[in-house]
mmCIF file of the N, C-alpha and C atoms, coordinates in Angstrom:
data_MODEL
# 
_entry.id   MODEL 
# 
loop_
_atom_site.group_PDB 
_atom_site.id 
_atom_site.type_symbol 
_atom_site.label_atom_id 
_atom_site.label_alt_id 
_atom_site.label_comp_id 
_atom_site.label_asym_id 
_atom_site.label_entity_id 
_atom_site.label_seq_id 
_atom_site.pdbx_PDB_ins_code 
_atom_site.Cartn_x 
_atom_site.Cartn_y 
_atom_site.Cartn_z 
_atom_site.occupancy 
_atom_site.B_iso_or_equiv 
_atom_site.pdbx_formal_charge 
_atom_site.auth_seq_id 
_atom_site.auth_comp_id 
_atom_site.auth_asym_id 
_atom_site.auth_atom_id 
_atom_site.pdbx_PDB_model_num 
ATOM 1   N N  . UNK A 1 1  ? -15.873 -26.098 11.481  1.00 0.00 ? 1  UNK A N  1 
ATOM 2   C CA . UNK A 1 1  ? -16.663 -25.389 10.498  1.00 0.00 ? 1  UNK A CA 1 
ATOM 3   C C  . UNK A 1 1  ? -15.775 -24.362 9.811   1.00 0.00 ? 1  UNK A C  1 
ATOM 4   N N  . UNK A 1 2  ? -15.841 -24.641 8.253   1.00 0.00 ? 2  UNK A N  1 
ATOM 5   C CA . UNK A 1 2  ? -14.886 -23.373 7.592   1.00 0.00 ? 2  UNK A CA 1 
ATOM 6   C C  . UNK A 1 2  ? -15.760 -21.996 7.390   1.00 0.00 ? 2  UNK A C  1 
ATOM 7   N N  . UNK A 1 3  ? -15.549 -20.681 7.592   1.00 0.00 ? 3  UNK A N  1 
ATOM 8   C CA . UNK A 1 3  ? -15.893 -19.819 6.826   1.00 0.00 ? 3  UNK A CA 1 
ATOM 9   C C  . UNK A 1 3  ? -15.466 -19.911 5.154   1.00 0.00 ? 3  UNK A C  1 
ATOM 10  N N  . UNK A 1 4  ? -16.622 -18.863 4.666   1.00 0.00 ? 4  UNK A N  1 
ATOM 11  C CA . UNK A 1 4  ? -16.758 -18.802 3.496   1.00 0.00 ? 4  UNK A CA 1 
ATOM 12  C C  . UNK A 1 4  ? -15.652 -18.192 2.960   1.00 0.00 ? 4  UNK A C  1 
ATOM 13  N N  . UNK A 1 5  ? -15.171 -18.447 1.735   1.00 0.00 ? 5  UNK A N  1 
ATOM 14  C CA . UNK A 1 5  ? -13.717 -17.668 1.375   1.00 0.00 ? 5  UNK A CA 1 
ATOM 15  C C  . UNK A 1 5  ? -14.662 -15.850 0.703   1.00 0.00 ? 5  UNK A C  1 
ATOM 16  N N  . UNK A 1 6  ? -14.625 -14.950 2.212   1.00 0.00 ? 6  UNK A N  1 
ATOM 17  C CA . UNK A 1 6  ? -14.762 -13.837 1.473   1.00 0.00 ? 6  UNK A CA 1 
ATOM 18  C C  . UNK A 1 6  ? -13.594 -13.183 0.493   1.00 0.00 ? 6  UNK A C  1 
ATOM 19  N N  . UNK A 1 7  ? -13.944 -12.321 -0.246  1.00 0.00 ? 7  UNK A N  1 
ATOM 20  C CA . UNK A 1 7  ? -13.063 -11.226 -0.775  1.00 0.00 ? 7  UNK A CA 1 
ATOM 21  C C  . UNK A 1 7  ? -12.539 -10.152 0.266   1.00 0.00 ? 7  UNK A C  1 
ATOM 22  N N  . UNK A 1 8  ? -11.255 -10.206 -0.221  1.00 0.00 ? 8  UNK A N  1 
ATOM 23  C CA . UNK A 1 8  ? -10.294 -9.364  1.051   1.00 0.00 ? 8  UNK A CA 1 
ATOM 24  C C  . UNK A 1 8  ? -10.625 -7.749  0.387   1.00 0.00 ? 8  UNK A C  1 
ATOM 25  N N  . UNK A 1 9  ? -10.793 -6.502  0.878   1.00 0.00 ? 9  UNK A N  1 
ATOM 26  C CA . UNK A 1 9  ? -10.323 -5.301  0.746   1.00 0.00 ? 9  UNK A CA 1 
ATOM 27  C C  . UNK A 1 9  ? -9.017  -5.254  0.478   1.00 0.00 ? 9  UNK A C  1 
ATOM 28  N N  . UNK A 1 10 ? -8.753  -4.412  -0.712  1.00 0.00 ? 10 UNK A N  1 
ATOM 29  C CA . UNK A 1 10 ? -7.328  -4.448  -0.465  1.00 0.00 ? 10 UNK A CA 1 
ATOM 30  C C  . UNK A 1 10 ? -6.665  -3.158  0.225   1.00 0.00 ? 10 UNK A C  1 
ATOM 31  N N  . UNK A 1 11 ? -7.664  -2.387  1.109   1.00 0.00 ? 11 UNK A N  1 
ATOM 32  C CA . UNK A 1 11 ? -6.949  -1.173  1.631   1.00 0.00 ? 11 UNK A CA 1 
ATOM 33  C C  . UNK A 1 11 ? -6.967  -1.852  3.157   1.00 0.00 ? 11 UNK A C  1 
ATOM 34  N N  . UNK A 1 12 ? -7.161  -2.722  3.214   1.00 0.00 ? 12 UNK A N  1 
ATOM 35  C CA . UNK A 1 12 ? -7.137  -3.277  4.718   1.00 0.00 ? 12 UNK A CA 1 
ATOM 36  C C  . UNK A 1 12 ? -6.214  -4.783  4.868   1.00 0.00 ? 12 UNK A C  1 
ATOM 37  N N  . UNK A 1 13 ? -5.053  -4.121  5.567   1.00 0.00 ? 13 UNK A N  1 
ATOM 38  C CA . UNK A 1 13 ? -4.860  -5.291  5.906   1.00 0.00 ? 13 UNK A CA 1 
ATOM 39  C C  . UNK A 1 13 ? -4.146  -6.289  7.312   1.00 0.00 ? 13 UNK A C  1 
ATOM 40  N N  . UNK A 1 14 ? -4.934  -7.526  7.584   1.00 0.00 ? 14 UNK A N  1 
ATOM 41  C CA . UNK A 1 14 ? -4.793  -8.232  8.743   1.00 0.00 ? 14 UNK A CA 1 
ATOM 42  C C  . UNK A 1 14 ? -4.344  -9.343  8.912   1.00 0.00 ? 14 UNK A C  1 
ATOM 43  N N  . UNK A 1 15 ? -3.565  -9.619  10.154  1.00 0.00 ? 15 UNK A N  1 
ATOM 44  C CA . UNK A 1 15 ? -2.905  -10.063 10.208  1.00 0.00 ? 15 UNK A CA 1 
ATOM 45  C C  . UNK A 1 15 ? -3.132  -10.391 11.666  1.00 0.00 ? 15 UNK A C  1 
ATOM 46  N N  . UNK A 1 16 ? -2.234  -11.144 12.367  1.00 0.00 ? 16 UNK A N  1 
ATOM 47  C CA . UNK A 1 16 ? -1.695  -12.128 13.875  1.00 0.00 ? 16 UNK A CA 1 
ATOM 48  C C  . UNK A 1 16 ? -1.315  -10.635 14.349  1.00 0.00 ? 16 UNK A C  1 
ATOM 49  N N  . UNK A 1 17 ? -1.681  -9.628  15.389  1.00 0.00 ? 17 UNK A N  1 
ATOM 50  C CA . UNK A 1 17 ? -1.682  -8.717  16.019  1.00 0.00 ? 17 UNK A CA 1 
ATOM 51  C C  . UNK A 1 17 ? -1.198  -8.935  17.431  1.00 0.00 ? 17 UNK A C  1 
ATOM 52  N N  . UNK A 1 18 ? -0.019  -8.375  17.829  1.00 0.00 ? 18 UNK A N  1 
ATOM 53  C CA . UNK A 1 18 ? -0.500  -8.526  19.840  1.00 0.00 ? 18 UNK A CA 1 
ATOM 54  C C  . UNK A 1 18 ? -1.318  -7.792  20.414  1.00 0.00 ? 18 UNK A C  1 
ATOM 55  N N  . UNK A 1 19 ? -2.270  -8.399  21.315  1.00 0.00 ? 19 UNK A N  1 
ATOM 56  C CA . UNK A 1 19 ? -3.362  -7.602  22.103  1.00 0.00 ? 19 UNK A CA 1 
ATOM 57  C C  . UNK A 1 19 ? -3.435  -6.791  22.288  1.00 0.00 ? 19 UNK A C  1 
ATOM 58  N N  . UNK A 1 20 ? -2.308  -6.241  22.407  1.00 0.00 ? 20 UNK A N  1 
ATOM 59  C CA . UNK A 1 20 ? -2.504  -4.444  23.220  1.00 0.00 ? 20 UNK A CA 1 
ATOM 60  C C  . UNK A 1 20 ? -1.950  -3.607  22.277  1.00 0.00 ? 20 UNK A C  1 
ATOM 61  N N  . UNK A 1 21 ? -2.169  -4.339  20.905  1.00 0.00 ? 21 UNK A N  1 
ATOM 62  C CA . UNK A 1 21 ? -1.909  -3.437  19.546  1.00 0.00 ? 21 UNK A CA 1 
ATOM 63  C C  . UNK A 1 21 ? -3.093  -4.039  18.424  1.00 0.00 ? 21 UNK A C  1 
ATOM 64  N N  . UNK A 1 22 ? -4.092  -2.745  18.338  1.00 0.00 ? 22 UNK A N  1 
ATOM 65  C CA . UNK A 1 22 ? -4.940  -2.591  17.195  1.00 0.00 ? 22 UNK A CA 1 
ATOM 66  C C  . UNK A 1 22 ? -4.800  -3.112  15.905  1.00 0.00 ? 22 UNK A C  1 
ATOM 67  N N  . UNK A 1 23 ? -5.424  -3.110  15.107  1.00 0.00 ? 23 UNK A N  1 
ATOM 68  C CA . UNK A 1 23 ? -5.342  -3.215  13.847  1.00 0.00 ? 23 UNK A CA 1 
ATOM 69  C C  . UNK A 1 23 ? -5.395  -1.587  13.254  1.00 0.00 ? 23 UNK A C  1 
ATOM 70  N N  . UNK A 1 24 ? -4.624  -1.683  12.265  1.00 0.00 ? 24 UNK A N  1 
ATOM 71  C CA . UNK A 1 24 ? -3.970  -0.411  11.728  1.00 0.00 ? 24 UNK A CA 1 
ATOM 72  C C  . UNK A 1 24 ? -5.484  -0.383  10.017  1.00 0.00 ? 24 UNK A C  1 
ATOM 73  N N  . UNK A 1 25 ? -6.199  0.344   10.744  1.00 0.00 ? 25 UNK A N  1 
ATOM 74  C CA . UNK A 1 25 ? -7.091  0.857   9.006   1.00 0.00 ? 25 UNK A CA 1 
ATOM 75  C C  . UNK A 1 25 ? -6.495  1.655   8.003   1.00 0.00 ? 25 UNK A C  1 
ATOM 76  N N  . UNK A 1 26 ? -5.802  1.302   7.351   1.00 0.00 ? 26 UNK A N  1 
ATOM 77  C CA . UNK A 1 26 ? -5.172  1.854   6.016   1.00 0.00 ? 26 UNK A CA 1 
ATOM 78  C C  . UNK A 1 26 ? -5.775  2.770   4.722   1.00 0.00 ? 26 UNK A C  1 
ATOM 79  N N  . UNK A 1 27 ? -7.423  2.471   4.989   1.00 0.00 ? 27 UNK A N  1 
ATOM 80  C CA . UNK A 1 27 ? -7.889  3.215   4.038   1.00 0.00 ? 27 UNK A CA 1 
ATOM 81  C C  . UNK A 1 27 ? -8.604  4.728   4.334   1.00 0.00 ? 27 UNK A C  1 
ATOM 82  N N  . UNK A 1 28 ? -8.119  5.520   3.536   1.00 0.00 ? 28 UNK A N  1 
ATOM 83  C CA . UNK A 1 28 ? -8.440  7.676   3.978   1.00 0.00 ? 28 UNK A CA 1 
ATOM 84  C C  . UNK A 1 28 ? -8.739  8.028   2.881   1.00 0.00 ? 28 UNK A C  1 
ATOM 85  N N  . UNK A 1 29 ? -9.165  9.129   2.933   1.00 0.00 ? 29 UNK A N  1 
ATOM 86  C CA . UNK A 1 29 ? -9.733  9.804   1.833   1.00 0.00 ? 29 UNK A CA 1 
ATOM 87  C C  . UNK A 1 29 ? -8.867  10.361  0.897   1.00 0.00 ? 29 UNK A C  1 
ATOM 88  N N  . UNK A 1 30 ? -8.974  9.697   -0.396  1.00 0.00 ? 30 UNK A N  1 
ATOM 89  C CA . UNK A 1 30 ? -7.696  10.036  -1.358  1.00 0.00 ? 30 UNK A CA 1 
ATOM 90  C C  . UNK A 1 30 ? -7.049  9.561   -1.600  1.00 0.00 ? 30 UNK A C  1 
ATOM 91  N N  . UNK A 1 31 ? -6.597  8.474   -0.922  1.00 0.00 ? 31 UNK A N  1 
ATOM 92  C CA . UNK A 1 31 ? -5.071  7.964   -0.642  1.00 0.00 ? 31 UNK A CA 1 
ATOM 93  C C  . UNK A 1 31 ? -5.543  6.287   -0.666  1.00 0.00 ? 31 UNK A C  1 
ATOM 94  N N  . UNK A 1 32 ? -5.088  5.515   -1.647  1.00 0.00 ? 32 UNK A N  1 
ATOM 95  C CA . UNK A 1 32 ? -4.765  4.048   -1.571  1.00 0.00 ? 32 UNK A CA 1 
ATOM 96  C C  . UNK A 1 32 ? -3.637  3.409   -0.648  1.00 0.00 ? 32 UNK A C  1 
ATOM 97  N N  . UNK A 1 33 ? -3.847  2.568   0.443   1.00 0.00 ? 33 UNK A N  1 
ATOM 98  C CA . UNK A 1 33 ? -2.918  2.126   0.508   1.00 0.00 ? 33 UNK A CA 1 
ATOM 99  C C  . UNK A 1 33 ? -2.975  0.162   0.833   1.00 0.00 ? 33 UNK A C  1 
ATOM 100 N N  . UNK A 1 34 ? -1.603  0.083   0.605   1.00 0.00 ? 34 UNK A N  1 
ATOM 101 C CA . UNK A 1 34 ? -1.526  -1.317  0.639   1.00 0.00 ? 34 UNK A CA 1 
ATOM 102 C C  . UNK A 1 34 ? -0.052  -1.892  1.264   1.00 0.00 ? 34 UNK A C  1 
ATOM 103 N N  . UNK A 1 35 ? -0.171  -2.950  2.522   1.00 0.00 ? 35 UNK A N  1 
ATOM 104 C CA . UNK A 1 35 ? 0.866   -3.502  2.689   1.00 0.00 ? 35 UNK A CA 1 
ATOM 105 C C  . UNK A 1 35 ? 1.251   -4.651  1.685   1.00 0.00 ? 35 UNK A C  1 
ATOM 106 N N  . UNK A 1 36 ? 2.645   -4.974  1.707   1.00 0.00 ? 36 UNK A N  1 
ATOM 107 C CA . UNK A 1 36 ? 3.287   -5.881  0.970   1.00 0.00 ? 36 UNK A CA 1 
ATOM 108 C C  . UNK A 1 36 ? 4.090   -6.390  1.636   1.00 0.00 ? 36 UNK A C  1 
ATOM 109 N N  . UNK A 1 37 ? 4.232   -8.357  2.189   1.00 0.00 ? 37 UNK A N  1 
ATOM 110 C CA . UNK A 1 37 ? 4.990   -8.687  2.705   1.00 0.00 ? 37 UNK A CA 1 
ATOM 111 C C  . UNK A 1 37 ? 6.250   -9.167  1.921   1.00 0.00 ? 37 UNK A C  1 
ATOM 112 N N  . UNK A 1 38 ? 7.257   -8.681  1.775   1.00 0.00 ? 38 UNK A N  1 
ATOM 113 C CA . UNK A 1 38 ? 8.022   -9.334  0.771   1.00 0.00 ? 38 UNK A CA 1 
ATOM 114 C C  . UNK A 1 38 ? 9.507   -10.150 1.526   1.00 0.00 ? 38 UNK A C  1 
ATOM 115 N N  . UNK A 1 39 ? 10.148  -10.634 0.471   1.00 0.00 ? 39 UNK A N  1 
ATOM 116 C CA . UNK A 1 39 ? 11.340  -11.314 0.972   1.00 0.00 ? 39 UNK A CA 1 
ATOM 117 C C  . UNK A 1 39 ? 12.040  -10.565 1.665   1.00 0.00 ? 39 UNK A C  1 
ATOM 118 N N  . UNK A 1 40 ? 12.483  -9.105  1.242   1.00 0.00 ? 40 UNK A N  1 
ATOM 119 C CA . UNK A 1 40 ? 13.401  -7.944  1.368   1.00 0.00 ? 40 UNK A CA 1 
ATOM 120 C C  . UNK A 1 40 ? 12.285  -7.317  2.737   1.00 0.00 ? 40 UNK A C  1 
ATOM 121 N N  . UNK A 1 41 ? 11.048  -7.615  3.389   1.00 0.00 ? 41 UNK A N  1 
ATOM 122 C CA . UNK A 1 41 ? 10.777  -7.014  4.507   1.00 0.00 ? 41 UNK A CA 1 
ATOM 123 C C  . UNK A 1 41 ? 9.502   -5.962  4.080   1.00 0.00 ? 41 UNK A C  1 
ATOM 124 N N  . UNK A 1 42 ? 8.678   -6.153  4.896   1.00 0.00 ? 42 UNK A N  1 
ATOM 125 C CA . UNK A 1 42 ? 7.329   -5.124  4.932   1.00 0.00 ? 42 UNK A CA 1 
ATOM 126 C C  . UNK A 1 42 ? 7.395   -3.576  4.569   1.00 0.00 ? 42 UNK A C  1 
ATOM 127 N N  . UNK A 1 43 ? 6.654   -3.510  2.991   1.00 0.00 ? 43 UNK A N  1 
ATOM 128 C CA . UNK A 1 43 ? 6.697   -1.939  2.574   1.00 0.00 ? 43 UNK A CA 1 
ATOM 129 C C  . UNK A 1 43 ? 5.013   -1.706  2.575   1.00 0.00 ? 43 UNK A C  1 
ATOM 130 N N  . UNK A 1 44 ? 5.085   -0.149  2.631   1.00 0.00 ? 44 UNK A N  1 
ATOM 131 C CA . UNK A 1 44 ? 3.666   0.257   2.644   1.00 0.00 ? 44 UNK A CA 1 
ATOM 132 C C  . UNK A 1 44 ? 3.628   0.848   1.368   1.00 0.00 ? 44 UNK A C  1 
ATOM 133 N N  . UNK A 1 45 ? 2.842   0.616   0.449   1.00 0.00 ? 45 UNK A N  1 
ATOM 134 C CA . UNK A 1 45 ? 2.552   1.225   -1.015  1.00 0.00 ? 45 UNK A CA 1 
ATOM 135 C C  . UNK A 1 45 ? 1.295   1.987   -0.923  1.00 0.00 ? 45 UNK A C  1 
ATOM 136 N N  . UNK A 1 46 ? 1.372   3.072   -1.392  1.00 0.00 ? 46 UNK A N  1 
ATOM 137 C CA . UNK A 1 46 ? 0.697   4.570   -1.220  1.00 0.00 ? 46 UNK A CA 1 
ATOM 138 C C  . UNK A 1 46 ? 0.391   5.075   -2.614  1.00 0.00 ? 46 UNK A C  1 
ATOM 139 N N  . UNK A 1 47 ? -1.209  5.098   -2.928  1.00 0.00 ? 47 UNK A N  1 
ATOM 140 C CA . UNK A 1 47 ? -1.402  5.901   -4.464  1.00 0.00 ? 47 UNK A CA 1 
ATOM 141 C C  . UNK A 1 47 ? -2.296  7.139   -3.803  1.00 0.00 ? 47 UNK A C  1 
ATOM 142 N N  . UNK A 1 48 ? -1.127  8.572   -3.881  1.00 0.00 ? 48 UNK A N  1 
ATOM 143 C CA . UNK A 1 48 ? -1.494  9.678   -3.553  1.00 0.00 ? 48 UNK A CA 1 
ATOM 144 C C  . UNK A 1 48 ? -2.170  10.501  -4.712  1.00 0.00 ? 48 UNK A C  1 
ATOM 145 N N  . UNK A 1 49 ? -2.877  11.039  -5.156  1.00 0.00 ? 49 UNK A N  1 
ATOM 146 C CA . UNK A 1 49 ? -2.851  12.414  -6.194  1.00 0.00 ? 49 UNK A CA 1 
ATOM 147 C C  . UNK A 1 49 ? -2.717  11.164  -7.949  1.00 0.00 ? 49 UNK A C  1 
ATOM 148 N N  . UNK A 1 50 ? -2.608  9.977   -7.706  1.00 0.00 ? 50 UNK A N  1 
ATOM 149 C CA . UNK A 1 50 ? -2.347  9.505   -9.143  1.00 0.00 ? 50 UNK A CA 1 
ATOM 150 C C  . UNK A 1 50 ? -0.607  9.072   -8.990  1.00 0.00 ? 50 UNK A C  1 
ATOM 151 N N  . UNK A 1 51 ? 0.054   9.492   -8.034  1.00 0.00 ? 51 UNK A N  1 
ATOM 152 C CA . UNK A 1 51 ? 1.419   9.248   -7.699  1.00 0.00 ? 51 UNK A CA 1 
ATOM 153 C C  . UNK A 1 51 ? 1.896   7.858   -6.437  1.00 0.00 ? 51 UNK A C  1 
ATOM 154 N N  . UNK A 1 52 ? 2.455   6.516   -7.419  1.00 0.00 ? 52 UNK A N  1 
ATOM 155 C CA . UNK A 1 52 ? 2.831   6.200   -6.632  1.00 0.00 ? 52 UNK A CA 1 
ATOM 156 C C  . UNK A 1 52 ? 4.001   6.133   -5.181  1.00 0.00 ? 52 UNK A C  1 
ATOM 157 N N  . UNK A 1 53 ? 4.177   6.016   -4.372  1.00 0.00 ? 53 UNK A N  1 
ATOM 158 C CA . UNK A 1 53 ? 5.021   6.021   -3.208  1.00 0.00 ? 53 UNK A CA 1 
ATOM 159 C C  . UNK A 1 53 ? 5.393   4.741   -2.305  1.00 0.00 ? 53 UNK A C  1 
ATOM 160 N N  . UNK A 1 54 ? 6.367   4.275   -1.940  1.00 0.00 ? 54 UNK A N  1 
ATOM 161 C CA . UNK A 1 54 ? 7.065   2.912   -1.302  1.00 0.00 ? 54 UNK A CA 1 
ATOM 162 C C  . UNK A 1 54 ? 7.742   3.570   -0.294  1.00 0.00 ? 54 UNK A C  1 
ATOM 163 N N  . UNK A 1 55 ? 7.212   3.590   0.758   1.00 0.00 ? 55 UNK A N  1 
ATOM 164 C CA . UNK A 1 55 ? 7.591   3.597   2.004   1.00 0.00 ? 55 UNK A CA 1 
ATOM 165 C C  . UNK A 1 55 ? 7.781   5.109   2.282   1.00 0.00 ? 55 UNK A C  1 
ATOM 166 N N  . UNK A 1 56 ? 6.869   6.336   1.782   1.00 0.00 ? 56 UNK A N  1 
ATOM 167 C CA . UNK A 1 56 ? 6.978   7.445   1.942   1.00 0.00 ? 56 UNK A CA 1 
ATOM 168 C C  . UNK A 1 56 ? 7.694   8.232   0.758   1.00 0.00 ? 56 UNK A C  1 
ATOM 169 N N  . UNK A 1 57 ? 8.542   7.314   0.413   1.00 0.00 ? 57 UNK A N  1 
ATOM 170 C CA . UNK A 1 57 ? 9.499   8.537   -1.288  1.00 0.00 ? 57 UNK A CA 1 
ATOM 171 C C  . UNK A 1 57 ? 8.884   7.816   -2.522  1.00 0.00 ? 57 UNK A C  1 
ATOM 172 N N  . UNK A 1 58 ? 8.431   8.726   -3.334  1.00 0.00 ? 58 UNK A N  1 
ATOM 173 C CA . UNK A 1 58 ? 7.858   8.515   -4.091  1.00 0.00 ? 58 UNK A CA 1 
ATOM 174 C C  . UNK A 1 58 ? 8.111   8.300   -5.118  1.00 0.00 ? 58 UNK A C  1 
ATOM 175 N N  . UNK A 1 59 ? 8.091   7.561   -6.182  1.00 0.00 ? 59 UNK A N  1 
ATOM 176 C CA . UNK A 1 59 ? 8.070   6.349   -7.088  1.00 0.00 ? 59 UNK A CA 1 
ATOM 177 C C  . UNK A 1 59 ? 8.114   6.798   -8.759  1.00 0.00 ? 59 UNK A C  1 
ATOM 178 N N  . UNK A 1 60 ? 9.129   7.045   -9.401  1.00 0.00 ? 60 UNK A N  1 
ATOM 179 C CA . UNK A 1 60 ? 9.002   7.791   -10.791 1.00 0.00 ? 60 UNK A CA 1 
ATOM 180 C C  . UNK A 1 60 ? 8.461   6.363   -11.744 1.00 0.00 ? 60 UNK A C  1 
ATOM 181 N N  . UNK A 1 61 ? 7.084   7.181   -12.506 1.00 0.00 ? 61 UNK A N  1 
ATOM 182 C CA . UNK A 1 61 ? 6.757   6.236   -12.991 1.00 0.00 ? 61 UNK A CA 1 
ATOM 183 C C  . UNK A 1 61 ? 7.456   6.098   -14.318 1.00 0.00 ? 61 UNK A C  1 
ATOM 184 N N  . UNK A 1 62 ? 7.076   4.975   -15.385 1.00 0.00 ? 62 UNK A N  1 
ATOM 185 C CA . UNK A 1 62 ? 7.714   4.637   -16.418 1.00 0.00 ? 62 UNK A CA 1 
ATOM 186 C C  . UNK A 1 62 ? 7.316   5.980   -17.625 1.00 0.00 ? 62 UNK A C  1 
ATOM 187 N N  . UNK A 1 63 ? 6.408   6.915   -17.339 1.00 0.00 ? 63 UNK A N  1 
ATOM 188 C CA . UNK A 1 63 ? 5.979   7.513   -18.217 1.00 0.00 ? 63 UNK A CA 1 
ATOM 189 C C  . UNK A 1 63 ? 6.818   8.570   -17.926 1.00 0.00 ? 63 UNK A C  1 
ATOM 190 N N  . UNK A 1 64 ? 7.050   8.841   -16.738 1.00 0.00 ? 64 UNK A N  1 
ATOM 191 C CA . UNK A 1 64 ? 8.258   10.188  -16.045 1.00 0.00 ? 64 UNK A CA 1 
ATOM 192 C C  . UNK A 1 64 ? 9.296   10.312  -17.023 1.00 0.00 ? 64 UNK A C  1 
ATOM 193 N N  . UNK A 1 65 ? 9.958   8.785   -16.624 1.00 0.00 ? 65 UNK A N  1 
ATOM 194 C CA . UNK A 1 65 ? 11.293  8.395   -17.429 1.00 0.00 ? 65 UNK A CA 1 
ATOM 195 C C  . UNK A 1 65 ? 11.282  8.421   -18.286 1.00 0.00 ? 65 UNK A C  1 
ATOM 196 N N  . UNK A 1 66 ? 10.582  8.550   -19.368 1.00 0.00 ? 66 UNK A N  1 
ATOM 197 C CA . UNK A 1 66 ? 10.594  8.352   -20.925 1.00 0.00 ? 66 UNK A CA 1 
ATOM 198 C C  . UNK A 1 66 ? 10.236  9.747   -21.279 1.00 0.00 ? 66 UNK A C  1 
ATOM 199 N N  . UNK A 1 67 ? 9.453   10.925  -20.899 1.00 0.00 ? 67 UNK A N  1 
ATOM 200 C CA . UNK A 1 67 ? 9.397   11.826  -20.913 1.00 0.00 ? 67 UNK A CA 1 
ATOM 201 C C  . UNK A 1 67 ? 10.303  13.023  -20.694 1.00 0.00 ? 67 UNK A C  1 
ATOM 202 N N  . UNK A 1 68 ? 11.075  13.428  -21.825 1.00 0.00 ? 68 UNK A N  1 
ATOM 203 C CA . UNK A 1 68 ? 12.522  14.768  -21.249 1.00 0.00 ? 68 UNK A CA 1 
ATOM 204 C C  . UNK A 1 68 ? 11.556  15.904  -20.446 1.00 0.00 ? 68 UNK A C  1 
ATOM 205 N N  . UNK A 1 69 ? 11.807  15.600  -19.497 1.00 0.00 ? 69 UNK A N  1 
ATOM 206 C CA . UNK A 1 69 ? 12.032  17.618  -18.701 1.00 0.00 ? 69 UNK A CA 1 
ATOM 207 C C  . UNK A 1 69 ? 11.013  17.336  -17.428 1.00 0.00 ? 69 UNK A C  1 
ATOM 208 N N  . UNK A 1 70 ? 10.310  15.855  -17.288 1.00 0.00 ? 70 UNK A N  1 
ATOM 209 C CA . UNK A 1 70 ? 9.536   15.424  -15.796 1.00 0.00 ? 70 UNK A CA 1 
ATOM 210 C C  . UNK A 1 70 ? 10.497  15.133  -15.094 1.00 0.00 ? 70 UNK A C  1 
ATOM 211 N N  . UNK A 1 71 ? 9.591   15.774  -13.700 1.00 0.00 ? 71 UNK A N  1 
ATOM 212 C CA . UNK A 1 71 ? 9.939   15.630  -12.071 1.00 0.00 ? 71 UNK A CA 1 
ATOM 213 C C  . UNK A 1 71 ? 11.081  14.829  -12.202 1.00 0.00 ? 71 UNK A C  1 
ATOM 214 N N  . UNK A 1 72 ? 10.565  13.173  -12.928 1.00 0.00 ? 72 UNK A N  1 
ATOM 215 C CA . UNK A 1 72 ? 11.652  12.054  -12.478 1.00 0.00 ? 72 UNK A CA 1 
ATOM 216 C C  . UNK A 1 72 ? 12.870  12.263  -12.578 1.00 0.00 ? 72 UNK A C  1 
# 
C-alpha cells in the first residue's frame, strides 16, 4: 500500500536516522531554516532578521553588493 504523496514542510527535515539519534526540528521562532544535501556535502541555510546565512556566516546579498557603503 502507497501513502499519499503529502507536501513536505520545508523547515523540517527527514531523513534515515540511527535509533539512538532523534530527529532534529529545525523550525523556531523567527528563524527559517533548511537543510541542503549537495554534491560539495550537507549545509544548513538560515533566514534570520531578513538575512541570509550558510552554515552560520552570513551571506551578502546581491543588493549589499551593488549598494556603495553596505555591511557587504
Amino acid at each position: 500500500m502507497n501513502a499519499p504523496n503529502l507536501p513536505l514542510l520545508p523547515e523540517v527535515m527527514l531523513g534515515p536516522q540511527p535509533a539512538d539519534q532523534p530527529n532534529l526540528e529545525l523550525a523556531s521562532e523567527g528563524v527559517q531554516r533548511y537543510v541542503w544535501h549537495s554534491a560539495y556535502g550537507d549545509m544548513l541555510i538560515e533566514v534570520r532578521d531578513g538575512a541570509a546565512y550558510v552554515n552560520g556566516e552570513r551571506v551578502t546579498s546581491i543588493h549589499e553588493l551593488r549598494t556603495p557603503g553596505s555591511p557587504g
